[in-house]
VEXDOKOL-861006 format. One line per 5 residues: number of its first residue (from 1); their letters; for each residue x negated, y, z negated of C-alpha. Coordinates in nm, 3 decimals, decimal comma. Each point is the difference from the previous one (the first is absolute). Example, Ala and Ser with C-alpha at 12.3 -4.5 7.8 and 13.67 -1.06 7.14 Angstrom:
<recs>
1> AS> -1,230:-0,450:-0,780; -0,137:0,344:0,066
</recs>
This chain:
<recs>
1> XXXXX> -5,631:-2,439:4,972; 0,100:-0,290:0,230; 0,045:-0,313:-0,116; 0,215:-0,367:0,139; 0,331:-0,121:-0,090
6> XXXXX> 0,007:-0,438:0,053; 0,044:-0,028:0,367; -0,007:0,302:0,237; 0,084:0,302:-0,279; -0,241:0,299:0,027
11> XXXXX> 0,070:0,227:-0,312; -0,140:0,348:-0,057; 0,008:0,212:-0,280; -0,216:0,341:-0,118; -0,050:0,114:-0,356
16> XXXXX> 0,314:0,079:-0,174; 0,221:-0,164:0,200; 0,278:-0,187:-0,170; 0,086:-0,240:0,253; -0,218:-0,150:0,260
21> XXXXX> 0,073:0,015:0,390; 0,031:-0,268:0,202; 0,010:-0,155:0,411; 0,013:-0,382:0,099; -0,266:-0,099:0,298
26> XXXXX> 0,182:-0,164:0,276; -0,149:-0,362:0,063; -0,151:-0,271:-0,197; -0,085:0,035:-0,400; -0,283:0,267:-0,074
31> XXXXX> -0,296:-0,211:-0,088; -0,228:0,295:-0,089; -0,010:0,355:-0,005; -0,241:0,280:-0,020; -0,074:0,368:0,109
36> XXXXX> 0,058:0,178:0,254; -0,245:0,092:0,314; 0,219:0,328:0,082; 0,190:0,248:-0,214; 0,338:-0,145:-0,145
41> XXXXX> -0,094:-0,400:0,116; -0,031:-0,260:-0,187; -0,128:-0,365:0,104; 0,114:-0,326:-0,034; -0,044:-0,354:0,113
46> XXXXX> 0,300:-0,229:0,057; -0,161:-0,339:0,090; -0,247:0,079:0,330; 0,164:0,358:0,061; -0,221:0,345:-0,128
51> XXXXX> 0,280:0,281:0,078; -0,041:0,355:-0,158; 0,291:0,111:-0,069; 0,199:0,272:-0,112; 0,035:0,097:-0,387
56> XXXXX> 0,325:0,118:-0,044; 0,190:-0,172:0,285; -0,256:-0,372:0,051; 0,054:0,116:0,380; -0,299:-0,190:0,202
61> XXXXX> -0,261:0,234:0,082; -0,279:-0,236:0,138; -0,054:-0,360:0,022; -0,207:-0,297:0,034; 0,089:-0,342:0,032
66> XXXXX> -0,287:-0,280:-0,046; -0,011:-0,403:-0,009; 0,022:0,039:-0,344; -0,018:0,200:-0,322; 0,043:0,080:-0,350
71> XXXXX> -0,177:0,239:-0,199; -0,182:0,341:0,125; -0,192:0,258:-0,171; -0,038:0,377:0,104; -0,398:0,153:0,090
76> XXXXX> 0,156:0,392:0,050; -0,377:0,107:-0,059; -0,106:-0,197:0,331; 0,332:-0,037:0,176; 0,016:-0,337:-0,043
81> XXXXX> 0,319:-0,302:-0,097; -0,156:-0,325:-0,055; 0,277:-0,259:0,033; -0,046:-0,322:-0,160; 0,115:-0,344:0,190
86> XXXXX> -0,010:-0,232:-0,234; 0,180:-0,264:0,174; -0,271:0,027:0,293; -0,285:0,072:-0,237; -0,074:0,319:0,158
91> XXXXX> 0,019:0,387:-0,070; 0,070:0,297:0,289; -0,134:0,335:-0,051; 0,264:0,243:0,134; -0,092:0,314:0,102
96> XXXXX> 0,269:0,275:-0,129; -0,045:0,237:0,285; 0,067:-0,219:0,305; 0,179:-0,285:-0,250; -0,168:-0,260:0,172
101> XXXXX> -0,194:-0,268:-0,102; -0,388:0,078:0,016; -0,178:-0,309:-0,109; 0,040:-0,351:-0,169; -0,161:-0,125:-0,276
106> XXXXX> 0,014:-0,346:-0,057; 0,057:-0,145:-0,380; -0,133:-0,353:-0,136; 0,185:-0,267:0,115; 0,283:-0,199:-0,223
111> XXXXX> 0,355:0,009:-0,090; 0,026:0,144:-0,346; 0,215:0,315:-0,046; -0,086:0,317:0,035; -0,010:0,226:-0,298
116> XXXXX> -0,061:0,402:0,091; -0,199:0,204:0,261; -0,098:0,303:-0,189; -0,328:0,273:0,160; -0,236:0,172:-0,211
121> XXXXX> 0,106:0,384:0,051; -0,378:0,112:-0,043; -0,168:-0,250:0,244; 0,247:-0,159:0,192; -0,044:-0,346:-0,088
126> XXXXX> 0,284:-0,254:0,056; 0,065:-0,217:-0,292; 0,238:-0,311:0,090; 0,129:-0,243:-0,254; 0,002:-0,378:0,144
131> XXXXX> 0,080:-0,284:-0,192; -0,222:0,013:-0,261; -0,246:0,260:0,089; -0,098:0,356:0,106; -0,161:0,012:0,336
136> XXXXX> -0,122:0,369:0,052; -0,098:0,186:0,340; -0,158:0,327:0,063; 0,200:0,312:0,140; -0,073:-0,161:0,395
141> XXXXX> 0,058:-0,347:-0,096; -0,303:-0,184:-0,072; 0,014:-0,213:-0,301; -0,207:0,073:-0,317; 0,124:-0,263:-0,223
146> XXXXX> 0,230:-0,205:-0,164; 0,127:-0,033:-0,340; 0,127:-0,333:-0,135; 0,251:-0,054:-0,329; 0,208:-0,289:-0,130
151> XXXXX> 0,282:0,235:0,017; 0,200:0,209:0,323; -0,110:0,327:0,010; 0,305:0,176:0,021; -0,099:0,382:-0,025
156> XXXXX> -0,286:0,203:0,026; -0,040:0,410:-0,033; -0,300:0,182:-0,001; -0,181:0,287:-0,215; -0,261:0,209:0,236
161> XXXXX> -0,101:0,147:-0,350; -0,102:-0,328:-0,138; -0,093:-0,145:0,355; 0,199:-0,304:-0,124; 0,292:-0,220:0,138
166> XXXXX> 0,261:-0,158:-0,299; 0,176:-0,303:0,101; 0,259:-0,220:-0,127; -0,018:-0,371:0,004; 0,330:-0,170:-0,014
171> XXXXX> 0,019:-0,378:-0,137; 0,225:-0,163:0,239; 0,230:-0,087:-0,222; 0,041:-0,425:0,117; -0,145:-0,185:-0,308
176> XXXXX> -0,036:-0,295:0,237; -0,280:0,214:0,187; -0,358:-0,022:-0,132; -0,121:0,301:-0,239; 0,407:0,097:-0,035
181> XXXXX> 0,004:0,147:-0,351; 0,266:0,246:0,044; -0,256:0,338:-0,099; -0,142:0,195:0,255; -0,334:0,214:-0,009
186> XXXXX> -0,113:0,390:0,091; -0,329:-0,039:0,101; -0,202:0,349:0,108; -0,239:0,002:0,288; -0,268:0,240:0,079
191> XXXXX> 0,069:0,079:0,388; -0,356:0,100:0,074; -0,101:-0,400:-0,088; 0,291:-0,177:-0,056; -0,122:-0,113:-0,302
196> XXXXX> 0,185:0,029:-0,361; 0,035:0,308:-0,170; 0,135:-0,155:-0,344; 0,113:-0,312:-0,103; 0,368:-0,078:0,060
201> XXXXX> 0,287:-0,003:-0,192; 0,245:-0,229:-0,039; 0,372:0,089:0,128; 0,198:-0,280:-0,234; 0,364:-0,036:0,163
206> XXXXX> -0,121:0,128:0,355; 0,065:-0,210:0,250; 0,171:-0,011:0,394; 0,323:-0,164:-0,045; 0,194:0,261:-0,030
211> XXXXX> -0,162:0,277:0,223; -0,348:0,165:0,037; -0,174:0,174:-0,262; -0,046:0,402:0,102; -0,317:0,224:-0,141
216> XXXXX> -0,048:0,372:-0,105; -0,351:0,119:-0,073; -0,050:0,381:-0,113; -0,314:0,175:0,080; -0,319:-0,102:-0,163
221> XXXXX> 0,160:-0,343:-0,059; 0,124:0,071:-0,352; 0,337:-0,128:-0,002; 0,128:-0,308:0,194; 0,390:-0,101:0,068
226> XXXXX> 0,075:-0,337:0,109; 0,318:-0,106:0,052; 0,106:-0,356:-0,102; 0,332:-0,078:0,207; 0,080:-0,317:-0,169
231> XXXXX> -0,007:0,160:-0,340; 0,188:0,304:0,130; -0,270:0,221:-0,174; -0,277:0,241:0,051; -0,353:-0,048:-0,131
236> XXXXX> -0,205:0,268:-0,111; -0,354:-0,042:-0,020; -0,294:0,274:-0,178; -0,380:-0,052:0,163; -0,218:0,014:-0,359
241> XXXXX> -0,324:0,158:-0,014; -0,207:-0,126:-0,269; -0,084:0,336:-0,232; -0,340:0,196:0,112; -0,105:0,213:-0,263
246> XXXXX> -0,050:0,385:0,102; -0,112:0,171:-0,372; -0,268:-0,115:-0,201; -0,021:0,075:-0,398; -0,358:0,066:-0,162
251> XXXXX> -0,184:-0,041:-0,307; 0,105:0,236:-0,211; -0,139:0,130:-0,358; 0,184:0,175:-0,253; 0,044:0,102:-0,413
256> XXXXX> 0,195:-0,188:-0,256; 0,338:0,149:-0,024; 0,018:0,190:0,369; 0,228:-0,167:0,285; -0,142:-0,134:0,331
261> XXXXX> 0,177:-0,058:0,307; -0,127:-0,304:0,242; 0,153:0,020:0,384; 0,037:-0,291:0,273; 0,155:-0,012:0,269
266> XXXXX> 0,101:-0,261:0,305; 0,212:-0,019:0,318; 0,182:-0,273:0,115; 0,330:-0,103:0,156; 0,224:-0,074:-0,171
271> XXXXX> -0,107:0,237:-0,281; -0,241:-0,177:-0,266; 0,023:0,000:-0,316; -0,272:0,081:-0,250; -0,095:-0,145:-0,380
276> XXXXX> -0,282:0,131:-0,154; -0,291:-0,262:-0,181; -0,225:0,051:-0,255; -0,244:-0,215:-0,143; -0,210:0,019:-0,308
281> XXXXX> -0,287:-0,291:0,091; -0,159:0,161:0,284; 0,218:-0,109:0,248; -0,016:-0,398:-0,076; 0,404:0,064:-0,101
286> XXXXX> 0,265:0,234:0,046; 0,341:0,049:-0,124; 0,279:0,251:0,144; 0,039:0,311:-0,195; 0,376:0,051:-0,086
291> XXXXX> 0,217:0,217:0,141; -0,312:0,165:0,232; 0,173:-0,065:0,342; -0,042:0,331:0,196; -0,295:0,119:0,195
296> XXXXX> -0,050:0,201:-0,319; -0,129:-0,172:-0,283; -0,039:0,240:-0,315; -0,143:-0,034:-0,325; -0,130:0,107:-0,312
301> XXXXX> -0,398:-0,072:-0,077; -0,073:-0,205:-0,284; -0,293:-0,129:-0,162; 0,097:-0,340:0,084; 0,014:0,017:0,360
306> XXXXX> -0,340:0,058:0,026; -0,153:-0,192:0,313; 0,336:-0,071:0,136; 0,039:-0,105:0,341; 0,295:0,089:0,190
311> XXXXX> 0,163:-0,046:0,311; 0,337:0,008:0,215; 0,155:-0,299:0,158; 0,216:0,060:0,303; 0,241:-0,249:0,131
316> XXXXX> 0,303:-0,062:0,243; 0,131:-0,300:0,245; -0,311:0,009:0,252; -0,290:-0,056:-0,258; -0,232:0,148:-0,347
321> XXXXX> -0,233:0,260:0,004; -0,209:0,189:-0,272; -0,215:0,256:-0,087; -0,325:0,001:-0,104; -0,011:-0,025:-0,428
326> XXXXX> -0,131:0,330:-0,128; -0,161:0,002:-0,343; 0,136:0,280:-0,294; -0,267:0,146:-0,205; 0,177:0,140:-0,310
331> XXXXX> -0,228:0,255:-0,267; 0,032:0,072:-0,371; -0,125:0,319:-0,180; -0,401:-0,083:-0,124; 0,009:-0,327:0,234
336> XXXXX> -0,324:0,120:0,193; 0,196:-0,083:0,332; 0,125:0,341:0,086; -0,170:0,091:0,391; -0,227:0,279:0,014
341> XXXXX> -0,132:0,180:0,277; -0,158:-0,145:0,259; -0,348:-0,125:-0,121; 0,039:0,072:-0,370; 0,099:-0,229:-0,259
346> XX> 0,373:-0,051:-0,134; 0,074:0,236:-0,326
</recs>
């Protein structure tokens, strides 16, 4: 792992270590940082100068000095640094081999602050905070869109499982600036449409004052992390997925006195839970049956539950779902309702 110390630290430490390594990068203080291009490099921006430079020693391998710069994000798949200017409202695609500048793309005009400059590992679009919006190219610079908040985005990551970009919003933090509340927002984006995925949810506390909120997504989008630096704290957030049921119980028929087993089943994240219903109107009411909360729902036939109607109730964060009631057909000795065979008459 490689991470920044405030200023010009680079640390590095592997699995097990217990004590991270260290260098300090000659010049101005590290802006950003990122991967590496070639084998034991690591990137970072300090003001308008891209160097890669050594791990273990911050020794200068290559650079690049521009008008201006701030943030930069890494396209290994297609070679590719795009360097954001905010200052100059521009961003330079940097080609890793030659580590020159290869084209230009110019951003919308302004003079808000920039916010992050993150790529979409599966098709190479750059995604550039500004001000209060998202303005999003394709992998050669041509813009597809832009997406506006009340908030600065301050982070974005990406999961090519989901096809899906999570950002955080950051309230500024200035009460005397319109929409200032103090809470900031994750909001998740479908990158094929730039469109919402879900509806977004509120970050109380999480605003820029005090440093820029930082994101972890793992795979399939299950788990966010959002970091809150004013608070000093780290939010974890669980995607919900309303409960889809996967086994179906049926209508069963049994004797007075013998035990029948009714089975339902439902995925769902996070795992639902299940109550089972019964009602003895036809369905016009139900009431839960006690202690019957496990797929399972066993029982002794009685007379009285004749023409019962059953079901299972599955629930968790994300929503309700149920199965279909199933009616219980419950026979006496002499009753005249035992089956027969097919065709004939009951016994």
């Amino acid at each position: 792992m490689v991470f920044g110390y405030p200023l010009r630290g680079i640390g590095t430490a592997k699995d097990g270590d217990p004590a991270a390594a260290g260098a300090w990068a000659a010049g101005a203080t590290v802006t950003d940082a990122g991967p590496g291009v070639t084998p034991g490099s690591v990137l970072i921006a300090q003001g308008p100068v891209l160097s890669e430079v050594d791990v273990a020693t911050a020794a200068v391998r290559r650079s690049l000095t521009l008008e201006g710069g701030d943030t930069f994000a890494v396209d290994p798949a297609r070679g590719t640094v795009w360097f954001t200017d905010t200052g100059n409202r521009r961003v330079h695609r940097i080609d890793t081999a030659a580590f020159r500048v290869a084209g230009t793309v110019e951003l919308p005009a302004g003079d808000g602050p920039g916010g992050f400059t993150e790529v979409d590992p599966r098709t190479g679009a750059l995604w550039v905070g500004l001000d209060t919006s998202i303005v999003v190219h394709d992998a050669t610079g041509v813009r597809l869109g832009t997406i506006r908040g009340t908030d600065l985005p301050r982070a974005a990551r990406f999961d090519p499982l989901t096809q899906e970009a999570f950002v955080a919003w950051q309230d500024e933090g200035d009460p005397s600036r319109p929409g200032s509340d103090g809470d900031g927002t994750l909001a998740v984006y479908r990158t094929t449409d730039l469109r919402e995925a879900a509806a977004p949810v509120a970050l109380p506390g999480n605003h820029g004052q005090s440093g820029f909120a930082a994101l972890a997504v793992t795979p399939g989008g299950w788990s966010v992390f959002v970091s809150s630096p004013a608070e000093g704290k780290i939010t974890r957030l669980e995607r919900s997925v309303s409960p889809k049921v996967t086994e179906e119980p049926s209508d069963r028929s049994a004797a007075a006195g013998t035990r029948v087993s009714l089975t339902a089943r439902a995925e769902g994240t996070p795992e639902p839970s299940v109550a089972w219903q019964s009602s003895a109107d036809g369905g016009k009411s139900r009431q839960p049956v006690a202690g019957a909360t496990a797929a399972e729902y066993a029982f002794t036939a009685e007379a009285a539950l004749d023409g019962r109607r059953c079901r299972a109730e599955f629930r968790n964060t994300g929503g309700t779902s149920r199965t279909a009631p199933v009616t219980l057909t419950v026979t006496t000795p002499g009753s005249g309702t035992t089956a027969g065979t097919a065709g004939g008459t009951g016994g």
